[in-house]
N, C-alpha and C positions, 0 to 999 in steps of 0.2 A: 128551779134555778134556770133551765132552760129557756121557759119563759123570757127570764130578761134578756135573752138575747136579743140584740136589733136586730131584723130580718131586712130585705129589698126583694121584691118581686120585679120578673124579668117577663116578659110579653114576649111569645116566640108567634111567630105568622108565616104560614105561607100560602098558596095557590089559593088550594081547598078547606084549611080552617085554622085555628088557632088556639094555643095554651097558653098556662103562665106555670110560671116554678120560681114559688119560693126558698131561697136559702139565705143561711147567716150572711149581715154582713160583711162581719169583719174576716170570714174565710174568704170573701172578695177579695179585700184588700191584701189578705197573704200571700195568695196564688197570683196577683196582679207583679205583675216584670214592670219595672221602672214606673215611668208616665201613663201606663195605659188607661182607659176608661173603663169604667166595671162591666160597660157591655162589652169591650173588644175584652175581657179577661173571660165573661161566660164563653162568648163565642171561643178562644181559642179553649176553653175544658170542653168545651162540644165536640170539636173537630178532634181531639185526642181524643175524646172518648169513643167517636166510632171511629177511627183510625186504629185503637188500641182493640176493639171487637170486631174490625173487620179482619186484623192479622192474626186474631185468637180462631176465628172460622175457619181462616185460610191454612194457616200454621199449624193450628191446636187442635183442631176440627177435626170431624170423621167427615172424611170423602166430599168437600167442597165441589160445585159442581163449578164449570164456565164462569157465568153469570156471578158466582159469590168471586170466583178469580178477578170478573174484572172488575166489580164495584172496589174488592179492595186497591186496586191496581190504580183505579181512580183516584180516592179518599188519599191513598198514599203521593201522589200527585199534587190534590190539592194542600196536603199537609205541609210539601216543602214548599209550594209556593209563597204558603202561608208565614212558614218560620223560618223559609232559608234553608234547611235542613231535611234530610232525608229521619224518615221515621226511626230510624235504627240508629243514626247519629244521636238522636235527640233521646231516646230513652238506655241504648247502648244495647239494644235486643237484637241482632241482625243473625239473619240466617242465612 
Protein backbone atom coordinates (compact mmCIF):
# COMPACT_ATOMS: atom_id res chain seq x y z
CA UNK A 1 0.00 0.00 0.00
CA UNK A 2 2.60 2.23 0.73
CA UNK A 3 3.88 1.97 -2.55
CA UNK A 4 1.10 3.91 -3.98
CA UNK A 5 2.20 6.58 -2.46
CA UNK A 6 3.23 9.63 -4.81
CA UNK A 7 6.77 10.60 -3.60
CA UNK A 8 8.90 14.17 -4.81
CA UNK A 9 12.40 14.17 -4.16
CA UNK A 10 14.20 17.34 -2.94
CA UNK A 11 17.97 18.19 -4.01
CA UNK A 12 19.72 19.53 -0.99
CA UNK A 13 23.40 21.35 -1.94
CA UNK A 14 25.88 23.14 -0.43
CA UNK A 15 29.75 24.23 -0.52
CA UNK A 16 31.23 20.77 -0.34
CA UNK A 17 28.49 18.13 -1.66
CA UNK A 18 25.05 17.14 -1.99
CA UNK A 19 21.82 14.89 -1.20
CA UNK A 20 18.42 14.15 -2.13
CA UNK A 21 15.45 13.07 0.28
CA UNK A 22 12.76 11.56 -0.67
CA UNK A 23 9.34 11.99 0.97
CA UNK A 24 5.40 11.60 0.42
CA UNK A 25 3.88 14.08 -1.47
CA UNK A 26 0.96 14.80 -0.31
CA UNK A 27 2.64 15.36 3.53
CA UNK A 28 4.07 18.32 1.50
CA UNK A 29 1.09 19.55 0.78
CA UNK A 30 -0.26 19.17 4.49
CA UNK A 31 2.55 20.84 6.34
CA UNK A 32 2.57 23.68 3.49
CA UNK A 33 0.86 27.14 5.14
CA UNK A 34 -1.19 28.86 2.53
CA UNK A 35 0.51 29.68 -0.99
CA UNK A 36 3.86 28.21 -0.19
CA UNK A 37 6.02 26.20 -2.68
CA UNK A 38 6.90 22.51 -1.59
CA UNK A 39 10.51 23.75 -1.58
CA UNK A 40 9.84 26.94 0.76
CA UNK A 41 7.65 24.13 2.89
CA UNK A 42 10.91 21.55 3.06
CA UNK A 43 13.06 24.37 3.82
CA UNK A 44 10.82 25.74 6.57
CA UNK A 45 10.59 21.56 8.31
CA UNK A 46 14.50 21.89 7.92
CA UNK A 47 14.94 24.90 9.88
CA UNK A 48 12.58 23.63 12.67
CA UNK A 49 14.00 20.60 12.76
CA UNK A 50 17.38 21.77 13.76
CA UNK A 51 15.92 24.65 15.58
CA UNK A 52 13.88 22.05 17.52
CA UNK A 53 17.47 19.76 18.11
CA UNK A 54 19.50 22.47 18.66
CA UNK A 55 17.17 23.56 21.96
CA UNK A 56 16.82 19.84 22.79
CA UNK A 57 21.09 20.03 23.20
CA UNK A 58 20.96 23.21 24.83
CA UNK A 59 17.81 22.71 27.14
CA UNK A 60 17.45 18.86 27.22
CA UNK A 61 21.13 18.01 27.05
CA UNK A 62 23.87 17.01 29.34
CA UNK A 63 26.43 19.93 29.85
CA UNK A 64 26.22 21.79 26.22
CA UNK A 65 29.39 23.44 25.79
CA UNK A 66 29.94 27.41 24.24
CA UNK A 67 29.98 26.57 20.85
CA UNK A 68 26.56 24.10 20.96
CA UNK A 69 25.31 27.67 23.11
CA UNK A 70 25.77 29.62 20.29
CA UNK A 71 24.86 27.63 17.18
CA UNK A 72 21.59 27.31 19.07
CA UNK A 73 21.45 31.02 19.68
CA UNK A 74 22.10 31.41 16.01
CA UNK A 75 19.43 28.78 14.44
CA UNK A 76 17.20 30.48 17.03
CA UNK A 77 17.76 33.76 15.30
CA UNK A 78 17.43 32.60 11.91
CA UNK A 79 14.14 30.81 12.94
CA UNK A 80 12.43 34.23 13.72
CA UNK A 81 13.63 35.88 10.94
CA UNK A 82 12.42 33.27 8.99
CA UNK A 83 8.78 33.09 10.47
CA UNK A 84 8.39 36.39 12.37
CA UNK A 85 8.32 34.55 15.48
CA UNK A 86 10.58 33.65 18.20
CA UNK A 87 10.98 29.65 18.68
CA UNK A 88 9.07 29.45 21.84
CA UNK A 89 6.18 31.43 20.37
CA UNK A 90 5.88 29.26 17.46
CA UNK A 91 5.81 25.90 19.30
CA UNK A 92 4.78 27.38 22.90
CA UNK A 93 7.96 25.65 24.54
CA UNK A 94 9.90 28.63 26.15
CA UNK A 95 12.05 28.54 28.98
Amino acid sequence: MSDDVETVTFSIESEDDADEVTIPAGLVDLVAEGEQTDAETVGDVVLLSFASRAHHLVHHGHGADEDVEAQEARVMDLFEERFGVTFGEATGHQH
